[in-house]
N, C-alpha and C positions, 0 to 999 in steps of 0.2 A: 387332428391335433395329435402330436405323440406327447407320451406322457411317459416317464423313466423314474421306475420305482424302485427302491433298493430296500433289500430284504436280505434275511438270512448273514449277514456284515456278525461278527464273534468278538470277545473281549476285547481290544483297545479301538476295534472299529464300528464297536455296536452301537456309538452316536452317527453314523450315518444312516443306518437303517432311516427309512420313512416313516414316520406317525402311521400309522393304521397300516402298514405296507403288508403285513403279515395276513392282517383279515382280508385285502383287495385280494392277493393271494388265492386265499382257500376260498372266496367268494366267484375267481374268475376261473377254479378249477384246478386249481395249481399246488393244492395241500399237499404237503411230502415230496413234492416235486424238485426235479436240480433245476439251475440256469443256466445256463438264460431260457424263461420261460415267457412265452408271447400269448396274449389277448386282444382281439379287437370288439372293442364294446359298440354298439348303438348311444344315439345324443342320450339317452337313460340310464344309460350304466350298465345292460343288459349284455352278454355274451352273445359274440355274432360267433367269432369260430374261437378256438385256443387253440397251443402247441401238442394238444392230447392226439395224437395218430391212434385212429380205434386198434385194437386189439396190441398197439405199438409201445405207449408210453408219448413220453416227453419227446419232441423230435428237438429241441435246442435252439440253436445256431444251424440252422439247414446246410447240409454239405453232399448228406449220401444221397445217392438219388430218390429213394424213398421219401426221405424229408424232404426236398424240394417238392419234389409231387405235391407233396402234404401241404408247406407251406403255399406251394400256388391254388390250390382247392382253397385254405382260409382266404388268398388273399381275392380270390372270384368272387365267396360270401360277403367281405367284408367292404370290398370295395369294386362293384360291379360296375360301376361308370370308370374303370381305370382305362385309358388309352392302350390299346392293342400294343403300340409299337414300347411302352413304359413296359407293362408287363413281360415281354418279351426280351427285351432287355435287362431285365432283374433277372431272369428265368436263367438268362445266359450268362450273367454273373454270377449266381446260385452254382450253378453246373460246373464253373470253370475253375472253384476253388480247391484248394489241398487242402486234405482234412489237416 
């Protein structure tokens, strides 16, 4: 299931913010961080990977090839039964974009 939380929205858009969007946030890792910022939780709530690239920061919206690395390493944790030829195809849509 995706789930799309909005946070960080400023004076005349600060009613979109999500109820508790802020604590989900700094709960998934993501305090002080820009966006777009990604988390894939277990059915518990629990952090399986985030957008954190060790020693990296925030990798975003994946474009450089670093960040794709990055995002394919969470998405192998996060979702290990994916279809070889699904991942492979994201991989190459990841890769083929203008930053």
């Amino acid at each position: 299931m995706t789930v799309h939380v909005t946070v960080q929205e400023a004076r005349e858009k600060a009613s979109l913010n999500s109820p508790g969007g802020a604590e989900l946030m700094e709960k998934v890792g993501g305090k002080g961080q820009g966006l777009p910022f990604i988390a894939f939780l277990d059915s518990q709530g629990a952090v399986i990977a985030n957008s954190m690239r060790p020693q990296a920061g925030n990798i975003g919206h994946p474009y450089k090839p670093e960040e794709v690395d990055w995002f394919m390493v969470m998405l192998r944790k996060a979702a290990p039964e994916i279809a070889p030829s699904d991942s492979e195809a994201l991989e190459q849509y990841l890769r083929k974009q203008e930053p």
